[in-house]
C-alpha positions as protocol buffer text, in pm:
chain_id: "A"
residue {
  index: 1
  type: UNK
  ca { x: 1766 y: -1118 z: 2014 }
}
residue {
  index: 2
  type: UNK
  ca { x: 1872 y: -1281 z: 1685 }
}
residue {
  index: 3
  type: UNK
  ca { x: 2151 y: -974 z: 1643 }
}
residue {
  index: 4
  type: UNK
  ca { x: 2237 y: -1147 z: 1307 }
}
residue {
  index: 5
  type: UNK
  ca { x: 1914 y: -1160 z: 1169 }
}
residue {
  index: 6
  type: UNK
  ca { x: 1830 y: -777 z: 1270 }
}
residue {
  index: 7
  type: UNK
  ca { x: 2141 y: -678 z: 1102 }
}
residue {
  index: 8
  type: UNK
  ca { x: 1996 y: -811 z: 790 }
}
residue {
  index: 9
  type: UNK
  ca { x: 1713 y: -586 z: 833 }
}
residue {
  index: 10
  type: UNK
  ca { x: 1875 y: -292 z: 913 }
}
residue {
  index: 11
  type: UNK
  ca { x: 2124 y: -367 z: 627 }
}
residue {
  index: 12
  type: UNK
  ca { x: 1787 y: -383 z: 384 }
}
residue {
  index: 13
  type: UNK
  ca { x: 1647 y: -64 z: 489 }
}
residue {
  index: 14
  type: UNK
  ca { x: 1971 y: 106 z: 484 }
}
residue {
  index: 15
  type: UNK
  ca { x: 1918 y: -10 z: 97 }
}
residue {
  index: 16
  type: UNK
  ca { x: 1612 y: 108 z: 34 }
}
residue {
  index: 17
  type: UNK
  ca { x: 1708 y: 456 z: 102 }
}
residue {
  index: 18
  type: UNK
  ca { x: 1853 y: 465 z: -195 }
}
residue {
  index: 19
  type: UNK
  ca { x: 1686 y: 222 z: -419 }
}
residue {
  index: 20
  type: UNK
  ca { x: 1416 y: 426 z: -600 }
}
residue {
  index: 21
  type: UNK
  ca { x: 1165 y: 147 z: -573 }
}
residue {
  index: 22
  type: UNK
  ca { x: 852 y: 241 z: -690 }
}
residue {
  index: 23
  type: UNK
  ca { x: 719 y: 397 z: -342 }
}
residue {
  index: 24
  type: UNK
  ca { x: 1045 y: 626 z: -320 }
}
residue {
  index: 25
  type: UNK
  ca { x: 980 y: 725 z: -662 }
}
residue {
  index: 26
  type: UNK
  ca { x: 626 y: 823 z: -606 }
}
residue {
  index: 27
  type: UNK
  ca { x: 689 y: 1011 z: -321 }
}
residue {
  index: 28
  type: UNK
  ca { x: 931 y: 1232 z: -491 }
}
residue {
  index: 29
  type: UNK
  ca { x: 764 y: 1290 z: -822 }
}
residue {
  index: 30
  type: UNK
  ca { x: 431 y: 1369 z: -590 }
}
residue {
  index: 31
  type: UNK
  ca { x: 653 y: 1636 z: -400 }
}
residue {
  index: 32
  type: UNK
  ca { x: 718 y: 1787 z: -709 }
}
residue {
  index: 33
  type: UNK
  ca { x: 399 y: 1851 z: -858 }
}
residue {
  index: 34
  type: UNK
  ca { x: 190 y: 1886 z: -504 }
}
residue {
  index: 35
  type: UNK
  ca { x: 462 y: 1967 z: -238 }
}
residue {
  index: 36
  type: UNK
  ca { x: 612 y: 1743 z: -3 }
}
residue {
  index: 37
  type: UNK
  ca { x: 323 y: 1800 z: 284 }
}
residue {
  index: 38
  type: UNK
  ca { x: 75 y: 1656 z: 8 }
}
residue {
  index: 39
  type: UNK
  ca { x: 242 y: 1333 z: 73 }
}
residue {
  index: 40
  type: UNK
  ca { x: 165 y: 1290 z: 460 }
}
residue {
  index: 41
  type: UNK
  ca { x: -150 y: 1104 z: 389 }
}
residue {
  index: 42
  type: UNK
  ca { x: 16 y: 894 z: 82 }
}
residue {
  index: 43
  type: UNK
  ca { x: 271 y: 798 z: 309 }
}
residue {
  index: 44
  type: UNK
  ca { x: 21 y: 660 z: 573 }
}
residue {
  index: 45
  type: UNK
  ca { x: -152 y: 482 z: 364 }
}
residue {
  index: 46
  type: UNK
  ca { x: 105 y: 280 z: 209 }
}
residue {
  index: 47
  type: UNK
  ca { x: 259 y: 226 z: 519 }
}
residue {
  index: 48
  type: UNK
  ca { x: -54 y: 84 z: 634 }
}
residue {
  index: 49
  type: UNK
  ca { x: -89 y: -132 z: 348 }
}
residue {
  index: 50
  type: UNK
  ca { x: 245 y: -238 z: 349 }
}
residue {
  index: 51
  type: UNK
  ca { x: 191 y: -340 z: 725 }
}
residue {
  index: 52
  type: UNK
  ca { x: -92 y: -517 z: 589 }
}
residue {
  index: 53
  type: UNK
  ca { x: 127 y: -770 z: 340 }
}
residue {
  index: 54
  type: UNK
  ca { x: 367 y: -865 z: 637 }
}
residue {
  index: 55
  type: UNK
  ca { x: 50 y: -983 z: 854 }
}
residue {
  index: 56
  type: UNK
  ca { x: -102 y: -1162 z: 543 }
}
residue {
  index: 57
  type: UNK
  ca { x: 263 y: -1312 z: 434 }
}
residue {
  index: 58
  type: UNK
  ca { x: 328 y: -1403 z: 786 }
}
residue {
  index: 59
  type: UNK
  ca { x: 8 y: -1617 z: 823 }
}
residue {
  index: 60
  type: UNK
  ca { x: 63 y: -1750 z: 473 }
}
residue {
  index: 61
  type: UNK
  ca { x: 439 y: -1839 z: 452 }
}
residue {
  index: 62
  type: UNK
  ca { x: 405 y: -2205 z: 542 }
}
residue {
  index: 63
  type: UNK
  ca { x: 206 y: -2219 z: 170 }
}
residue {
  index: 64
  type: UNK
  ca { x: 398 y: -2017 z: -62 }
}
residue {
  index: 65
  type: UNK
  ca { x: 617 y: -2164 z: -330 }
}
residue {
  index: 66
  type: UNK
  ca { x: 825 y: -1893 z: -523 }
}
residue {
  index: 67
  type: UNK
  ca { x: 834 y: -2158 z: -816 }
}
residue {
  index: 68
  type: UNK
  ca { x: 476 y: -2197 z: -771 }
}
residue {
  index: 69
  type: UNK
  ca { x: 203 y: -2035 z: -996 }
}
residue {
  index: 70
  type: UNK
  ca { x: 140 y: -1774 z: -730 }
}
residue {
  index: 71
  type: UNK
  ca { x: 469 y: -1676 z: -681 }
}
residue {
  index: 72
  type: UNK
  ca { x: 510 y: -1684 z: -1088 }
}
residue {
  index: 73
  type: UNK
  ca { x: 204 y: -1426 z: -1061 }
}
residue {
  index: 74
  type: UNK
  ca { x: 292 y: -1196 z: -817 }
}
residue {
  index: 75
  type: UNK
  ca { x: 662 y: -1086 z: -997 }
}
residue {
  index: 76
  type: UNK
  ca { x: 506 y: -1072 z: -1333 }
}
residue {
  index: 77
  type: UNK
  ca { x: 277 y: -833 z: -1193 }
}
residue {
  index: 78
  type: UNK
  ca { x: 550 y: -681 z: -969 }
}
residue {
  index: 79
  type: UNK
  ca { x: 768 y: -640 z: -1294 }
}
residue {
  index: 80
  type: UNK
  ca { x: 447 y: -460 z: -1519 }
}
residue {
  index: 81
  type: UNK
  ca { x: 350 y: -239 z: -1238 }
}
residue {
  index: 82
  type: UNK
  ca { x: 734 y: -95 z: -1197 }
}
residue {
  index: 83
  type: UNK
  ca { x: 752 y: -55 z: -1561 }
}
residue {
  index: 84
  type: UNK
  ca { x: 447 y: 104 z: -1568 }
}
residue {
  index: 85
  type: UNK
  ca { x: 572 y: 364 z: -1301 }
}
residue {
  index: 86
  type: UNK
  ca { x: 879 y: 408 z: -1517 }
}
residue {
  index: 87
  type: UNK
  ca { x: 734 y: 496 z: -1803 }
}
residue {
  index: 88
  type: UNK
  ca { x: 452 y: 745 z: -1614 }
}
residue {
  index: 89
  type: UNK
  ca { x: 733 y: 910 z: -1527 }
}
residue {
  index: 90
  type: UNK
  ca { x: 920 y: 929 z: -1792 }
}
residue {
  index: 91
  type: UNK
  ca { x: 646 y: 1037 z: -1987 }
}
residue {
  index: 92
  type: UNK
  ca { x: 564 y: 1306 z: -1767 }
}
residue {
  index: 93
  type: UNK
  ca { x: 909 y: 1403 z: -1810 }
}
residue {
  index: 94
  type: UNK
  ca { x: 888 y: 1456 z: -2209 }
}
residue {
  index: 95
  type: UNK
  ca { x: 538 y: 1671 z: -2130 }
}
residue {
  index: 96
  type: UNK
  ca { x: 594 y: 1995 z: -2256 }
}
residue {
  index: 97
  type: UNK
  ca { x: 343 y: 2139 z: -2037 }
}
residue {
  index: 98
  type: UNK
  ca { x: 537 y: 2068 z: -1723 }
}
residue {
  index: 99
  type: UNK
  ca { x: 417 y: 2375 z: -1570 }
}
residue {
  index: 100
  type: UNK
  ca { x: 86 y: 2264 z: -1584 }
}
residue {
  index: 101
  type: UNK
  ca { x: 127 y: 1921 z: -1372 }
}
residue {
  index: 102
  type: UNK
  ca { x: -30 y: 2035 z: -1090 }
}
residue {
  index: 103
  type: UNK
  ca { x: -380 y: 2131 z: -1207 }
}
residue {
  index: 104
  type: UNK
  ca { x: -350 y: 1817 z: -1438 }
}
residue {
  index: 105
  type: UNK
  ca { x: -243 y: 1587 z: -1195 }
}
residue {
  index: 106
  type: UNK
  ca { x: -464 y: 1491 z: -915 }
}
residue {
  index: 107
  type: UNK
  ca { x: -365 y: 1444 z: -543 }
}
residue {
  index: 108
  type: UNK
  ca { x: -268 y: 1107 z: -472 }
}
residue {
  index: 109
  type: UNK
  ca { x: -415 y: 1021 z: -111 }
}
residue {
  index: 110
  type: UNK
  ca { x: -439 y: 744 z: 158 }
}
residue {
  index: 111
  type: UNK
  ca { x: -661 y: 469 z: 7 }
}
residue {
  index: 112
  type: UNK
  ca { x: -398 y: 518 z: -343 }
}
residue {
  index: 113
  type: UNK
  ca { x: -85 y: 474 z: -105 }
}
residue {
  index: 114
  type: UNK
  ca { x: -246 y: 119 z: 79 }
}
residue {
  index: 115
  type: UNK
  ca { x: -369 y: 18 z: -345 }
}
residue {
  index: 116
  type: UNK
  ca { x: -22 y: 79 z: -440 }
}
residue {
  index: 117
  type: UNK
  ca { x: 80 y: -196 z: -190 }
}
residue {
  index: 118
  type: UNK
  ca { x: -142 y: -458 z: -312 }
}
residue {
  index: 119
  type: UNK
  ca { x: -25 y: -428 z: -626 }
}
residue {
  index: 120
  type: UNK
  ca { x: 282 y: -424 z: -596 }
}
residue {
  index: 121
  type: UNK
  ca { x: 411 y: -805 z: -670 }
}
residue {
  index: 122
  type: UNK
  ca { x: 762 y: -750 z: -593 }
}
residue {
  index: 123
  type: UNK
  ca { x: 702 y: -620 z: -263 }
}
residue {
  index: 124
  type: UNK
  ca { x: 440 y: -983 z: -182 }
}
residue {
  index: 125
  type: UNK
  ca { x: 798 y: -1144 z: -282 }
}
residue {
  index: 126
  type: UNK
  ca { x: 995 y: -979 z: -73 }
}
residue {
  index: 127
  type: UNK
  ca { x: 788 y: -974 z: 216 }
}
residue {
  index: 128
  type: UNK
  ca { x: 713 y: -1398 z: 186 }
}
residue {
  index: 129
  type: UNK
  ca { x: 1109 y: -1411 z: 183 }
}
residue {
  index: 130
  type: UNK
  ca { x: 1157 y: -1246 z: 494 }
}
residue {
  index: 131
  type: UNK
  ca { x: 889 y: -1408 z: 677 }
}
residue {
  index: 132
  type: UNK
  ca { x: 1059 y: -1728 z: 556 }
}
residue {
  index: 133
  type: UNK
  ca { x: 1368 y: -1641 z: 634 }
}
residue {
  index: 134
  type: UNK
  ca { x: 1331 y: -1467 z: 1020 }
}
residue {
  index: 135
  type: UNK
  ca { x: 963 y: -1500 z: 1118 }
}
residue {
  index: 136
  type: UNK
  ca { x: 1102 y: -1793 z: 1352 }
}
residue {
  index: 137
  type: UNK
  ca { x: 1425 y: -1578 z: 1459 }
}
residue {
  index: 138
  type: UNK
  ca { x: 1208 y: -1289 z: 1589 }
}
residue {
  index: 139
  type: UNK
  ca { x: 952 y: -1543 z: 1745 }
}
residue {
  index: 140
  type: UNK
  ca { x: 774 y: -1650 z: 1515 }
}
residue {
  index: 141
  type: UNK
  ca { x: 327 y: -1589 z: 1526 }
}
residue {
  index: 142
  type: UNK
  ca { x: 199 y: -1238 z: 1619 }
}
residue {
  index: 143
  type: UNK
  ca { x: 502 y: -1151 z: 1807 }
}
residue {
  index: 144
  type: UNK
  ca { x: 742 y: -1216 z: 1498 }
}
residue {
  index: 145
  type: UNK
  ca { x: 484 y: -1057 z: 1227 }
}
residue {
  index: 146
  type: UNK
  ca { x: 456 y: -815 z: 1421 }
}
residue {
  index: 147
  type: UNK
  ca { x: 823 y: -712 z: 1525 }
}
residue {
  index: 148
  type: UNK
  ca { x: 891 y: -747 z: 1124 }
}
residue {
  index: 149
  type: UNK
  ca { x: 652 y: -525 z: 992 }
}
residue {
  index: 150
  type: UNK
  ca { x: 784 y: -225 z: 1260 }
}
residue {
  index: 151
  type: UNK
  ca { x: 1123 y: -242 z: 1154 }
}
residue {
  index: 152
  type: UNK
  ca { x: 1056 y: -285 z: 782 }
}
residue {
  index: 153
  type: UNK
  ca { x: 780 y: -15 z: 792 }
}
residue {
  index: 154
  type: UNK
  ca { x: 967 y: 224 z: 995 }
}
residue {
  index: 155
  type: UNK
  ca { x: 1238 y: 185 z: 766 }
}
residue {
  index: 156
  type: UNK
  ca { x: 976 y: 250 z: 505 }
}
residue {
  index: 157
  type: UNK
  ca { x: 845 y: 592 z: 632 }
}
residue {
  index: 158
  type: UNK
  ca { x: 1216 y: 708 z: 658 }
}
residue {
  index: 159
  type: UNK
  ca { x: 1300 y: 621 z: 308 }
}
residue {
  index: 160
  type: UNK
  ca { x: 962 y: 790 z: 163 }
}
residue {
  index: 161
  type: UNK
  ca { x: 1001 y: 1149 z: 384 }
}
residue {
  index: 162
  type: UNK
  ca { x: 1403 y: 1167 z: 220 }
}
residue {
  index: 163
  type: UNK
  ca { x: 1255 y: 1083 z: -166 }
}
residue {
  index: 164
  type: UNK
  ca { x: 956 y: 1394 z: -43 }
}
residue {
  index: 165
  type: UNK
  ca { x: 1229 y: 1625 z: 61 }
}
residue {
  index: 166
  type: UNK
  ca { x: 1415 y: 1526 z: -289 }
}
residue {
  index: 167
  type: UNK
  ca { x: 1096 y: 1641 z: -472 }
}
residue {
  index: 168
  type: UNK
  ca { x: 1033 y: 1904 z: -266 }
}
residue {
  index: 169
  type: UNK
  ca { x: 1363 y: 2031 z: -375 }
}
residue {
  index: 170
  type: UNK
  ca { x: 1316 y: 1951 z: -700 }
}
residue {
  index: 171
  type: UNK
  ca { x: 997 y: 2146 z: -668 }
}
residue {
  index: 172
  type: UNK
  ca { x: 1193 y: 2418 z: -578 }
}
residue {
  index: 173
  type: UNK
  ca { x: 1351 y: 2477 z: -929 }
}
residue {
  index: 174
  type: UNK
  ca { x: 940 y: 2464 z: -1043 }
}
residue {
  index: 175
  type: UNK
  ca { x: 1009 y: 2771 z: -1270 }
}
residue {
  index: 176
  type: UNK
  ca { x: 1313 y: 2628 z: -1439 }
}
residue {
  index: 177
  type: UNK
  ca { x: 1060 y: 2384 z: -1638 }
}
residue {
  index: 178
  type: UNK
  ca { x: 1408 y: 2181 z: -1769 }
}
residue {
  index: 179
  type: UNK
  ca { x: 1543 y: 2138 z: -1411 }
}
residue {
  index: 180
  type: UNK
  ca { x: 1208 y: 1969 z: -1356 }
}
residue {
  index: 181
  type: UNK
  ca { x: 1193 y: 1761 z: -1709 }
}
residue {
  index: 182
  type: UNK
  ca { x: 1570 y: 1651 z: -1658 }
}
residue {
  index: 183
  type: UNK
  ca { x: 1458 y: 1517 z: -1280 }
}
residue {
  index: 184
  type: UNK
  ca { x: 1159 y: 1333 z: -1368 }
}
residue {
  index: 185
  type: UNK
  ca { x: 1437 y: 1174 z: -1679 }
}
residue {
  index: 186
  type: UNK
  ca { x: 1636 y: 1068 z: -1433 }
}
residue {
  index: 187
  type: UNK
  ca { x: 1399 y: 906 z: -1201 }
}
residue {
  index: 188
  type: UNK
  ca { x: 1186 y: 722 z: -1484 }
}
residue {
  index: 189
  type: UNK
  ca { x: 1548 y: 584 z: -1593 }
}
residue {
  index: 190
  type: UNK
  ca { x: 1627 y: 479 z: -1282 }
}
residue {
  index: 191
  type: UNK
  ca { x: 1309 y: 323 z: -1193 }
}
residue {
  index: 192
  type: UNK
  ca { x: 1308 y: 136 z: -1563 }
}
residue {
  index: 193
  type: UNK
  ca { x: 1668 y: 10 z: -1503 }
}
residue {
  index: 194
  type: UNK
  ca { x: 1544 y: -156 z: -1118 }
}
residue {
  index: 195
  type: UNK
  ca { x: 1263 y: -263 z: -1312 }
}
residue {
  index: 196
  type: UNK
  ca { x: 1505 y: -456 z: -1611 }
}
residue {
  index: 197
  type: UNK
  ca { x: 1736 y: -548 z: -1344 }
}
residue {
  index: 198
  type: UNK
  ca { x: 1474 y: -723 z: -1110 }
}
residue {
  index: 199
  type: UNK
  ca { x: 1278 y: -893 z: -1368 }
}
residue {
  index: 200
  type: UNK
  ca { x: 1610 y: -1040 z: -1522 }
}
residue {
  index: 201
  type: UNK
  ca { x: 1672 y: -1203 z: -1177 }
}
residue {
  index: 202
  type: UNK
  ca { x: 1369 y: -1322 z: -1128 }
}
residue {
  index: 203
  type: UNK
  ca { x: 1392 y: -1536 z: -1447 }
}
């Protein structure tokens, strides 16, 4: 067991606990307006798709090039689509008809959650740098894809049912319409600031 790779796993999914990446986010701000049981089938279908990038990252690794014009791509995309999710949010957050976000705001499902994967360019990045950093360590082929993906997904589903308890205590306050506003603030912020601070690394 490479003891010193796995601690560098379990070391990145202690941090995305608390990183409100653009899944976390969702979660939460879904819990708000729907409840946190509306999330169940979000959840499995972005961990699905997300299971889904290690496989196609794991067979591909040998042939991606961060410098290269894919890897360009995939974090310019990365950077608009968490920018984009910032300022959703923080738009939602100015809406003076807060109270009205749940008959306005449709029910985000299981084909959405795998989407949001695929779309997601920072999360292709990430996933090509672990495979090219510990696909080898955990055995590389199937058996390393595979072992991965369960400890990066699990990780995953743990981080998204917190953020859905957050919202669902955010949802809580529902009838204290600036509790709610000042919430959805903060999390746009936060999500624009990983968003500034991400793409400013990556150039």
């Amino acid at each position: 067991m490479p003891w010193d790779s796995l601690l560098y796993l379990l070391l990145l999914l202690s941090a995305g606990l608390i990183v409100p990446g653009p899944n976390n986010v969702t979660c939460t701000v879904h819990a708000v307006v729907h409840g946190k049981k509306s999330n169940v089938p979000l959840i499995a279908g972005m961990a699905l798709g997300f299971m889904s990038i290690h496989f196609v990252c794991g067979f591909a690794v040998d042939s991606f090039d961060e410098e290269g014009p894919f890897g360009v791509a995939i974090n310019i995309i990365g950077s608009l689509f968490m920018f984009l999710i910032a300022f959703l949010i923080l738009y939602l957050g100015r809406s003076e008809r807060i109270q009205d976000f749940p008959e306005e705001i449709p029910k985000l499902g299981f084909k959405t959650g795998v989407f949001m994967q695929f779309v997601n360019g920072k999360e292709w990045a990430m996933v090509f740098m672990l495979m090219a950093k510990f696909l080898n360590d955990f055995g590389g082929g199937i058996v390393g894809i595979t072992t991965i993906s369960l400890i990066t997904t699990s990780g995953g589903i743990v981080a998204m049912i917190i953020w859905s308890n957050l919202g669902e205590k955010i949802k809580s306050k529902a009838n204290e319409p600036r509790v709610v506003k000042k919430a959805f603030t903060i999390l746009g912020t936060l999500m624009l600031l990983l968003a500034t601070l991400i793409t400013l690394r990556g150039l």
